[in-house]
N, C-alpha and C positions, 0 to 999 in steps of 0.2 A: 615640470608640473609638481606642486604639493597637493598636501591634503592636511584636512583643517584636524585631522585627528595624528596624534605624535605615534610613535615607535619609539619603545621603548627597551631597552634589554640588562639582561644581568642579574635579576632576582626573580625570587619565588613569591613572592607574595602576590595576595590576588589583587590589593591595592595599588595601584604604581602613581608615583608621582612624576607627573609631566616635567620636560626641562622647562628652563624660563623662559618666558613671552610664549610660551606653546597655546593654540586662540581652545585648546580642553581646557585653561582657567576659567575661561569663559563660561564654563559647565556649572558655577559652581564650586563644587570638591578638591576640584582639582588635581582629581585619579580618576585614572582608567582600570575598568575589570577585566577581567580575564575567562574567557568561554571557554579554559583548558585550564588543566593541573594536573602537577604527580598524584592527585588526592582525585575520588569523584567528587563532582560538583550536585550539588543541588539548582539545576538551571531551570528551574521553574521559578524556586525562589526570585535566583538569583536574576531573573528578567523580572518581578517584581519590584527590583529594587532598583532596577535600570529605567525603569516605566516611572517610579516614585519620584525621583531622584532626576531625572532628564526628558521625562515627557514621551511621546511618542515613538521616537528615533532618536538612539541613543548610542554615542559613543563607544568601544568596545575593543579586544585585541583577539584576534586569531593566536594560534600555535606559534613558536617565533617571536611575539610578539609584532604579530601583522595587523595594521589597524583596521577596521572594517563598522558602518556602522550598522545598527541592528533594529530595525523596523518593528516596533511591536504593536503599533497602531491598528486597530479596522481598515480605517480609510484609508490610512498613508501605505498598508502593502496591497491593497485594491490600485490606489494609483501606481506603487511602482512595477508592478504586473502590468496594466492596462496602458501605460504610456512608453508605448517602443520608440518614440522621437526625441524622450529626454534617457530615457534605462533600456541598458542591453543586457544581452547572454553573455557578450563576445570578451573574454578575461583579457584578451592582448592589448584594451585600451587602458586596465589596470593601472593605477602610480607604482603602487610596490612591484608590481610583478616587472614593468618596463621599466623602472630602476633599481632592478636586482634585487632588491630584499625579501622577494621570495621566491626560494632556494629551490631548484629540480626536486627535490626528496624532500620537501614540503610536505607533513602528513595530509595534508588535503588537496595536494596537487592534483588526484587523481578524478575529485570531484570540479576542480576550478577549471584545472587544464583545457585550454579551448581543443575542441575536435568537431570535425566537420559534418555533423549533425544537425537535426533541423532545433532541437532544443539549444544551441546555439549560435544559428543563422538567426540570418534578417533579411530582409525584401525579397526580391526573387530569388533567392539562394533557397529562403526560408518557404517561400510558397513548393517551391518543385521539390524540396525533401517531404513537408509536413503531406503536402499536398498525396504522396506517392503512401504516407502511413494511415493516415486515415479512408487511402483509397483501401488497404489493405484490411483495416479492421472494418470496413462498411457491409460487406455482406453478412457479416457474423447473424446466425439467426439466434434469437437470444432463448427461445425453447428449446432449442437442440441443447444450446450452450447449457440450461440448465437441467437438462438430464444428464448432462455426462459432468456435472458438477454432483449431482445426487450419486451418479454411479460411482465415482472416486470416494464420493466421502462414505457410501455403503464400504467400499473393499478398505476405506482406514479404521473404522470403525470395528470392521468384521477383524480385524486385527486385537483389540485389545476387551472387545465385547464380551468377552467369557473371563475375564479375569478378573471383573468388580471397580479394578479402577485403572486411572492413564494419567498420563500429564500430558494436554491439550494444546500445550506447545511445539513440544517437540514428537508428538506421535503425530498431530492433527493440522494445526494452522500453519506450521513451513512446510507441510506436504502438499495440502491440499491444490493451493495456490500455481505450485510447481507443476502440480500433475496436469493443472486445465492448461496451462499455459503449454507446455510442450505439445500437446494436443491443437493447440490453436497453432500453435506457431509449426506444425507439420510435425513435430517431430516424438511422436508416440514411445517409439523406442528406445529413444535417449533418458528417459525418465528413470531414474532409480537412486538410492539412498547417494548414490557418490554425485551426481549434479544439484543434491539439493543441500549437502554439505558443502559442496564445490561454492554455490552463490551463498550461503550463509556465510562461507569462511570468508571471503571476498568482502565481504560488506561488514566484517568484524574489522577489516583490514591488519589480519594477524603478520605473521612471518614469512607466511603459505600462503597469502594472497595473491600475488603477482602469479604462482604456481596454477592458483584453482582458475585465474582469470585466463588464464592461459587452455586450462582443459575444457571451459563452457567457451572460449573465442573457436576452439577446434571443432567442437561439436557445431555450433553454427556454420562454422565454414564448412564442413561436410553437409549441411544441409542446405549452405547456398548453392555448393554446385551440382545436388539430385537437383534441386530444382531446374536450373540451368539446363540438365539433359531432360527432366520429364517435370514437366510443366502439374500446378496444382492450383487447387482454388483455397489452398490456407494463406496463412499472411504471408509464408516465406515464399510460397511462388507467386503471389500477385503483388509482394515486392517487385519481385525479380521481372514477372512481364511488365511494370508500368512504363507509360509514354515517357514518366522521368529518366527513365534508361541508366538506373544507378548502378555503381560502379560493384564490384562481388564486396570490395572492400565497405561499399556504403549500406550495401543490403546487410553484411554479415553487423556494421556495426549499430545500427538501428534497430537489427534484430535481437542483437544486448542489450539496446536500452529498451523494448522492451520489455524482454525477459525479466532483466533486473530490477529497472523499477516497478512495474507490474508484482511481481514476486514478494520486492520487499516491503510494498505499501500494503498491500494483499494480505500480507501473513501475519502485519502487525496490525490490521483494521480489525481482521477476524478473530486475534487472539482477544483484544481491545475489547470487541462485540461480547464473546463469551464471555469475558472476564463481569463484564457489568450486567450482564442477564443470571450470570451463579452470586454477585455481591449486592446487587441491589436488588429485595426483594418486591419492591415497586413494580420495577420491570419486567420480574417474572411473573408475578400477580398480571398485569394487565396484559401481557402478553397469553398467556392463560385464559384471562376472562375476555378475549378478543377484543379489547380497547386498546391494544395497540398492534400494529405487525412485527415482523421481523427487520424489513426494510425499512420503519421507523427508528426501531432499535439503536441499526446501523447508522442512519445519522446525529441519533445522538451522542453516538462513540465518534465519531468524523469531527464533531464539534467541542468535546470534550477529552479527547485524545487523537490526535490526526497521527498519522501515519510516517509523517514527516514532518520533523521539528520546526523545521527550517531547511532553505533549498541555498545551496550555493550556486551562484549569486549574481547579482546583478550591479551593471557598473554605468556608472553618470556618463553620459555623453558630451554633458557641458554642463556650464554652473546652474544652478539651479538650487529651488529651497522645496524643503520635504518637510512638514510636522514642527514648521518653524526654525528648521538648522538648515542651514548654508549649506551645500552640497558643493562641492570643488568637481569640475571634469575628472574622471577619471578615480574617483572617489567608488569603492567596492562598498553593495549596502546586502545583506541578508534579507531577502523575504523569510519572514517567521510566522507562518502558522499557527504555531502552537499559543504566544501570547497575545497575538493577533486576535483569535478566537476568544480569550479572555480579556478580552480588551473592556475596561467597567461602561465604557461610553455607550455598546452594544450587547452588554451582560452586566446589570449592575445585581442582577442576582445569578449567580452560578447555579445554583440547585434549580432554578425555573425550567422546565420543558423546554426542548426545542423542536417542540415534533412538528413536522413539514414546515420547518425553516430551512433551507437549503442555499443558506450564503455561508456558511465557512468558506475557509479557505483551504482547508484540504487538499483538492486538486488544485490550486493555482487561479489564474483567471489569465484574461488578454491574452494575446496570441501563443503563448505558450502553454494553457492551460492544456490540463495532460486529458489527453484523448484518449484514454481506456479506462476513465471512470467507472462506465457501467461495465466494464466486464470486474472492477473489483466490487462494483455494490453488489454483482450477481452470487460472484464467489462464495461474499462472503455472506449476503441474505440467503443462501440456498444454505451456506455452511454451517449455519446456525438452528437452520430449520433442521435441517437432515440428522442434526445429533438431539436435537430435543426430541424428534419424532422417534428415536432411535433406545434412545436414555430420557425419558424423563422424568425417571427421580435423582438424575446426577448432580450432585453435590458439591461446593469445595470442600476439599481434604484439608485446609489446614484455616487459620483465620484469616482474615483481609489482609489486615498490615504485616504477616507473614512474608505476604509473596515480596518478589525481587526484582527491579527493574536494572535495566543495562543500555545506559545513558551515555550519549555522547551527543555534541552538536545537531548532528542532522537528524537522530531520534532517538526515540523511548520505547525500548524493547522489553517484552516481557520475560522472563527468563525461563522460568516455567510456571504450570498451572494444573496444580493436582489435583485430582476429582475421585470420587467414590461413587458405585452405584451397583445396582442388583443384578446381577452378570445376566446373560440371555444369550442366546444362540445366535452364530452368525445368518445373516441374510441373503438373499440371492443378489445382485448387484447390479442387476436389470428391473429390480421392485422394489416401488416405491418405499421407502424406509418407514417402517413403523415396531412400534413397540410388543408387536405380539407376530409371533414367528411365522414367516410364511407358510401356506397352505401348498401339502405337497403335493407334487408333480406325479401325477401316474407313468409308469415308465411306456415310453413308446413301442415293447413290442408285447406287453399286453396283451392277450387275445381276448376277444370279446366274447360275454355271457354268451353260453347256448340259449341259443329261444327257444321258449316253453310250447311242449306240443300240444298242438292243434288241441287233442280231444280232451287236454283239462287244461285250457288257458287260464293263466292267470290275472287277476283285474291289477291292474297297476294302479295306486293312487292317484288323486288330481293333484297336478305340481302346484303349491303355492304361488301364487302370481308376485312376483318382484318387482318395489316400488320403482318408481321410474326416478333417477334421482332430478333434485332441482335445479335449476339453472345458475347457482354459485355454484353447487358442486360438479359440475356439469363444466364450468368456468375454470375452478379451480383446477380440474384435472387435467386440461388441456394446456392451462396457463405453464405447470409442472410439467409437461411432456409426458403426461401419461393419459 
């Protein structure tokens, strides 16, 4: 089998020129870019100029110099998501990968690599895995879920609240994330600094990766098999009871993906969120003056910064044509997100609104679209309320074009995010977050006034009658779990 895009090796340059008769003349230029470098890339631009330059699906080289091409269309990664009869998960039908050229220690093997999960199954395989997670996230009550989002981000908060400022990075949006999700996934007590290090460092893919992957696969596996002796109604035991009858190995490793993705999509949507409610003063105004919510917010960061750059990847099942290029069987294409959403066809002005527009592509689509959506829009809608309600005169600490992004293929991390604001007292963490210190508690062994005797009672005043509140606040306090 070929593929209509060359390999090529030997140099650094991000241009490469094709050997002869390669059908990339065809392109045009007659070079291939490069999605990697000793250097960092500008791959925003740089899908700009892929988009300019080659149209929707576009020619391109992985690490190695592995070809791949790269979908930057609306429509054309709507279809290669929604069409499982011509695009798979499954990398084993790969050209480069089944004719060697790309190597076991592959930087992005660990993303390609097939494994037998339902994110890269297909027909019954893919029904009785998807089938067994989604039974798993279905009972999730999403009130509960977001009180015990408000209560995590009270006890982050209550962390750096007296000190005037933080950086919302790494004090606030890779915790938060971390904390709900161990809580869902059963496992309360595994939560602390060294498993949320453990999946950061993992997903940097440092040195230490293989190591931390190794200490969050252990901790799962101790939590598949409590489940296995004592049965629970969190996702890790209603994995483990489903009629799927999944193996310890497929519960423990479903339960990675969702940790994982969950966490990582999580932590950069909410950083994403914050970042545009502290730089655009738009959003805070109308956020403020109740024309917009919180959960709109959110999608306008989903649609203007998604979570995931682009997902590796999806592979041609047979020839077929995408966005006007020939696609050969076996041809590796990238779902991209990120220019996907910026795509002029569907945004010919970037600055417009997209409040309750709800097609990005963020979460994916067609049968693999990622099923814990809403536990990240909740995360991260409650994660945003719970610090404004908490801080809101919080500031960024330095200018815009200051802050620092930490870029690679699959995303755009924020690196950190520094805020200032007018210190206040920690909260109780069972009360609703707000800006003015809770009312304290009388202690429980109190003993109560003597009552006045009989022969010179005293008149007590008449209590103030308390307005009854109205039915949004009535609404809203229920909606919050309180």
């Amino acid at each position: 089998m070929t593929s209509d895009i060359p390999t090529t090796t030997g140099t650094d340059d991000l241009a490469l020129a094709p050997p002869p008769g390669c059908p990339a003349h065809g392109f045009g230029s007659g070079a291939l870019k490069r999605l990697y470098g000793p250097r960092p890339l500008d791959l925003r631009s740089l899908y700009e100029d892929l988009r300019e330059e080659h149209g929707p699906v576009a020619p391109a080289l992985l690490h190695d110099d592995v070809p791949i091409w790269v979908v930057l269309g609306h429509a054309e990664n709507l279809r290669l998501v929604g069409t499982p009869a011509l695009f798979s998960r499954d990398s084993r039908i790969w050209t480069p990968l089944v004719e060697g050229r790309v190597k076991p220690d592959h930087p992005l093997m660990p993303h390609i690599a097939w494994q037998p999960i339902c994110s890269h199954a297909e027909g019954d395989e893919h029904r009785r895995l998807r089938g067994a997670v989604t039974h798993a996230m279905k009972p999730i009550n999403y009130r509960i879920l977001r009180r015990a989002v408000y209560r995590h981000a009270q006890a982050l908060v209550n962390k750096f609240c007296e000190r005037g400022e933080a950086d919302l990075v790494n004090q606030y949006s890779e915790y938060l994330p971390m904390a709900v999700m161990c809580d869902l996934l059963g496992m309360p007590k595994e939560y602390n600094d060294r498993i949320v290090h453990a999946a950061r460092d993992m997903l940097k893919g440092t040195e230490t990766a293989i190591a931390s992957n190794a200490y969050i696969m252990e901790a799962l596996g101790r939590l598949t098999a409590r489940r296995r002796a004592e049965p629970h109604e969190d996702i890790a035991g209603l994995l483990v009871s489903h009629e799927a009858d999944l193996t310890d190995d497929e519960v423990r490793e479903h339960l990675r993906v969702v940790l994982i993705a969950a966490y990582e999509a999580t932590a950069n949507l909410l950083a994403n969120a914050l970042r545009m409610v502290l730089t655009h003063p738009g959003f805070r105004a109308q956020l403020n003056g109740g024309q917009m919510t919180v959960g709109q917010a959110v999608e306008q960061s989903l649609w203007d910064e998604p979570p995931f750059s682009t997902v590796f990847a999806y592979f041609a099942k047979q020839d077929t044509e995408l966005g006007g290029r020939q696609i050969r069987k076996g041809d590796g294409l990238l779902f991209a997100p990120a220019p996907g959403n910026v795509d002029p066809r569907v945004r010919p002005d970037l600055k417009a609104s997209m409040m309750g527009n709800r097609s990005h592509l963020a979460f994916g689509g067609g049968p693999h679209e990622c099923p814990g959506q809403d536990i990240g829009r909740v995360i991260a809608d409650v994660g945003v309320d719970a610090l404004l309600r908490r801080l809101p005169d919080v500031q960024l600490d330095c200018e815009e074009d200051e802050l620092e992004w930490r870029e690679s293929i699959a995303s755009r991390h924020l690196v950190e995010l520094p805020v200032r604001f007018v210190t206040r007292p920690q909260q109780d963490v069972e009360q609703m977050p707000s800006h003015m210190p809770n009312p304290p508690k009388a202690p429980s062994w109190e003993l109560p006034l003597a009552e006045p005797s009989p022969a010179a009672p005293t008149p007590e005043p008449e209590p103030e009658p308390v307005p009854e509140p109205g039915a949004w606040q009535r609404f809203l306090s229920w909606w919050r779990g309180y």
